[in-house]
C-alpha positions as CSV (number, residue, x, y, z in Angstrom):
1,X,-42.8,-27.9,-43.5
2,X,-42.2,-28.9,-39.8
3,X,-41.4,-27.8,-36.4
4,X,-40.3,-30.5,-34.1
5,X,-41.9,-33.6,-36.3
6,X,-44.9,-31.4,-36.0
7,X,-46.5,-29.6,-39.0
8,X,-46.1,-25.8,-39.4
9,X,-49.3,-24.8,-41.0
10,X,-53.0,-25.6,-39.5
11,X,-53.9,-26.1,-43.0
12,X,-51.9,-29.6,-42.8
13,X,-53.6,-30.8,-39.7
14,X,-57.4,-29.2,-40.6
15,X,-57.9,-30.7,-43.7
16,X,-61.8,-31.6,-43.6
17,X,-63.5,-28.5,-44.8
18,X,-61.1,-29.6,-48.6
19,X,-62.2,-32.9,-48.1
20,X,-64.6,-34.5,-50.7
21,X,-66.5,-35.8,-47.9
22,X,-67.5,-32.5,-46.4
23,X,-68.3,-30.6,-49.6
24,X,-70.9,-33.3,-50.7
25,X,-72.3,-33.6,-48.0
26,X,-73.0,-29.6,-47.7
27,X,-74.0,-29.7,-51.3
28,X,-76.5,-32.4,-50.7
29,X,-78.5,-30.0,-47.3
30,X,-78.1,-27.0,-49.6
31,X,-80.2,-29.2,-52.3
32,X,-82.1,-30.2,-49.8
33,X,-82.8,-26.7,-48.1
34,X,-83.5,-25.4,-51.7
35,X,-85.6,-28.0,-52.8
36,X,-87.9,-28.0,-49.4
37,X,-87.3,-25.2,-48.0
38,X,-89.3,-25.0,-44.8
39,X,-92.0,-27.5,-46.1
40,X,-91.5,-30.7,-44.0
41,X,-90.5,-34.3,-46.1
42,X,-93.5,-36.4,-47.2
43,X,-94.0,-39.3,-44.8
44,X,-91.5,-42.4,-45.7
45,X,-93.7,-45.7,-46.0
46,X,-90.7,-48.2,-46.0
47,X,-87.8,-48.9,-43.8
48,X,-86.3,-45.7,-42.2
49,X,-82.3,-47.0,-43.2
50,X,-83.6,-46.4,-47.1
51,X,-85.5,-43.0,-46.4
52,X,-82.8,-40.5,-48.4
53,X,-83.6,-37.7,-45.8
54,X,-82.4,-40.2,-42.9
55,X,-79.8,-41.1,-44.7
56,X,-78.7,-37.4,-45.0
57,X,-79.4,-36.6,-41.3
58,X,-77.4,-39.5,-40.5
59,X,-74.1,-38.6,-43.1
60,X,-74.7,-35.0,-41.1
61,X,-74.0,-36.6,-37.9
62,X,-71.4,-38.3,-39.2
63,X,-69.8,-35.3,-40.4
64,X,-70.5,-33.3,-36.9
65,X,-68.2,-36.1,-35.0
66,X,-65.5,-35.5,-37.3
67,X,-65.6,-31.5,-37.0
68,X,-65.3,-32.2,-33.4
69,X,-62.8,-34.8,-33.9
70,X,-60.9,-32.1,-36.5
71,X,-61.5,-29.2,-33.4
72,X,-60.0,-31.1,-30.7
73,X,-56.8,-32.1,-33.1
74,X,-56.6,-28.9,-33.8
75,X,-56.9,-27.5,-30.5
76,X,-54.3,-30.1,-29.2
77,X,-51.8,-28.5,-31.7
78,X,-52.1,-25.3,-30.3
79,X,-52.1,-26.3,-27.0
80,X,-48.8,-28.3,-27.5
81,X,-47.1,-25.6,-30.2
């Protein structure tokens, strides 16, 4: 449903924590966490792009711009509503 062009529920606008995206990426650091736990990664010998722990922290920070990204939409809406 609308309001003035504008959705009535957050739940249409803040839509990432349903999102595949965001739920395999959490799955993957709770692996991660449980496979590890505390113990640091062995050291990676080849290029840093194929190292599957960069590769996590760098699908993390992907994921952090577009919680902030999500906030600030939402935020807007409320500000605006």
């Amino acid at each position: 449903m609308e309001v003035d062009g504008r959705p009535d529920e957050i739940g249409a606008i803040a839509r990432l924590a349903d999102s595949a995206r965001y739920q395999e990426t959490l799955a993957r650091v709770e692996a991660e966490v449980a496979a590890r736990g505390d113990a640091m990664p062995a050291a990676w010998l080849g290029p840093s792009e194929d190292d599957p722990t960069y590769r996590l922290i760098v699908a993390c920070n992907e994921l952090v711009v577009a919680i902030d990204n999500e906030v600030h939409t939402v935020h807007s809406y409320l500000k605006d509503k």
